[in-house]
C-alpha positions in Angstrom: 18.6 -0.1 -3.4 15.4 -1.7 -3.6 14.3 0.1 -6.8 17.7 -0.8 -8.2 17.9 -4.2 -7.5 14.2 -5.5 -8.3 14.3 -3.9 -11.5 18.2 -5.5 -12.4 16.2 -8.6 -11.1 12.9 -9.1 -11.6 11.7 -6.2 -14.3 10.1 -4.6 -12.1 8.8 -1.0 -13.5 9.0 2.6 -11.8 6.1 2.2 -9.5 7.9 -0.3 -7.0 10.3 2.0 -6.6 7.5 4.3 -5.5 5.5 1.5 -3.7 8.6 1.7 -1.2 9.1 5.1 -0.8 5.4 5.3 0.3 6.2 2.7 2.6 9.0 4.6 4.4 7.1 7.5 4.5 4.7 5.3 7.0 7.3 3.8 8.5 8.7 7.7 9.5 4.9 8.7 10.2 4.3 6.0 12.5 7.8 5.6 14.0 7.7 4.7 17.8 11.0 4.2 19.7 11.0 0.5 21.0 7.9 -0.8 18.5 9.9 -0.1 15.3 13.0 -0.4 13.6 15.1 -0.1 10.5 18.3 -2.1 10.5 20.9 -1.4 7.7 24.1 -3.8 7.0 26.9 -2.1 5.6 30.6 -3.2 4.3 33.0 -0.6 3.2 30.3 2.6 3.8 27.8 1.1 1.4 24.1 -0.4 2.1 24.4 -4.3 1.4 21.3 -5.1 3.6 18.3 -3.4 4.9 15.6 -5.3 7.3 12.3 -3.4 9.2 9.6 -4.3 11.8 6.9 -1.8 12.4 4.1 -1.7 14.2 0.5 -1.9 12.7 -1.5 -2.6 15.8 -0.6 -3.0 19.5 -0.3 -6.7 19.2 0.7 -7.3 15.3 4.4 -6.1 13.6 4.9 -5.8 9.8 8.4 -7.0 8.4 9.6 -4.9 5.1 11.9 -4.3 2.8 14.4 -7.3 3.6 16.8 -7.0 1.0 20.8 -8.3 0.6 22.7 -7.2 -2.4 23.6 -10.3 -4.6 27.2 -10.3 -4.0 26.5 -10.3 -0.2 24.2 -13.6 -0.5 24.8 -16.6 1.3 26.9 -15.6 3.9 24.4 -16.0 6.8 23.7 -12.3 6.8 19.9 -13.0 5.6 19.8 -15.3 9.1 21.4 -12.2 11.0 18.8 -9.5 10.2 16.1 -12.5 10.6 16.9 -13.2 13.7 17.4 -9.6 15.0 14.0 -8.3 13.7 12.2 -11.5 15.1 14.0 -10.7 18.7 13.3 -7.2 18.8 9.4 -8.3 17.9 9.4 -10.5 20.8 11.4 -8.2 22.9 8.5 -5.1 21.6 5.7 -7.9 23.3 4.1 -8.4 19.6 2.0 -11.3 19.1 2.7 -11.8 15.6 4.6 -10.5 12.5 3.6 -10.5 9.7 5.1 -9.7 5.8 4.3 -9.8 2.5 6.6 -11.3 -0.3 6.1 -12.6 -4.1 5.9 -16.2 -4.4 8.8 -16.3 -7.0 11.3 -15.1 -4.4 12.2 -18.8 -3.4 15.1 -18.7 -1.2 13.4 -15.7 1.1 10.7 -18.0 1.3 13.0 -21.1 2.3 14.7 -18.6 5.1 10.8 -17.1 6.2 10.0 -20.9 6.9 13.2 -22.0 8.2 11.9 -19.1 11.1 8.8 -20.4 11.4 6.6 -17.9 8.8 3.9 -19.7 7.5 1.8 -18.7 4.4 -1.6 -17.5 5.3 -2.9 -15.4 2.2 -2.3 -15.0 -2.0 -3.3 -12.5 -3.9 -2.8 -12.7 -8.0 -2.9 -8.9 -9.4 -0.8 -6.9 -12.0 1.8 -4.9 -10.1 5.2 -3.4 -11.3 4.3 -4.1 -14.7 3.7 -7.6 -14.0 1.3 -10.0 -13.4 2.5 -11.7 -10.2 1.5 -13.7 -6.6 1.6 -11.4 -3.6 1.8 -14.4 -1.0 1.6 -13.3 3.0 3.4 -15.1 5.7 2.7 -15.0 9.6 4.9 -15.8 12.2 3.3 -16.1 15.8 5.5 -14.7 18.4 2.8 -16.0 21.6 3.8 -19.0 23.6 7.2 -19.5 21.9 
């Protein structure tokens, strides 16, 4: 879906498709019950959404591959996976999550601040076929 949809989207060449891949197979490396998880919103039997929170150190979470299919946009299902993956980082005793995100992806920006996200790093590089701003966003989970 992710490969599909970013290159529909955005261009985006082969190797994103592969960047992702390489990313679940960490995520099924890695996998601990209760400090990871994959959640998947379906309607009808097909993926519409996909959300994950994984563990990179004992305090810190990664969120990934948050994705809604277009015709599935703006119906608060963004919100939903949101506020499920933050919960089950709180709920997992994280300090923080963190994720990374491009900085032309404006309304998953507007929904990572409306949760509290806030930008902490850029990076400018060619990726995907692309010249484009890798922006990272950290949300901490302590004393809130």
């Amino acid at each position: 879906m992710h490969g599909e949809l970013y290159h529909q989207e955005y261009s985006f060449n082969h190797e994103f498709e592969a960047y992702v891949a390489e990313g679940i197979v960490e995520f099924a490396r890695k996998y601990r019950e209760g400090r990871s998880s994959l959640w998947i919103a379906e309607s009808k039997g097909k993926a519409i959404g996909t959300v994950t929170i994984m563990e990179k150190t004992p305090q810190q979470a990664q969120f990934r591959w948050f994705l809604i299919r277009p015709d599935y946009r703006g119906i608060g299902l963004g919100r939903l996976l949101m506020e499920n993956t933050i919960n089950f980082g709180r709920e997992a005793g994280y300090d923080s999550i963190y994720l990374w995100t491009l900085e032309h992806l404006a309304a998953a920006i507007v929904l990572y601040n409306r949760f509290g996200f806030q930008l902490d790093e850029e990076k400018k590089h060619f990726l995907w076929g692309q010249n484009l701003t890798e922006q990272r966003y950290l949300l901490n989970l302590k004393n809130k």
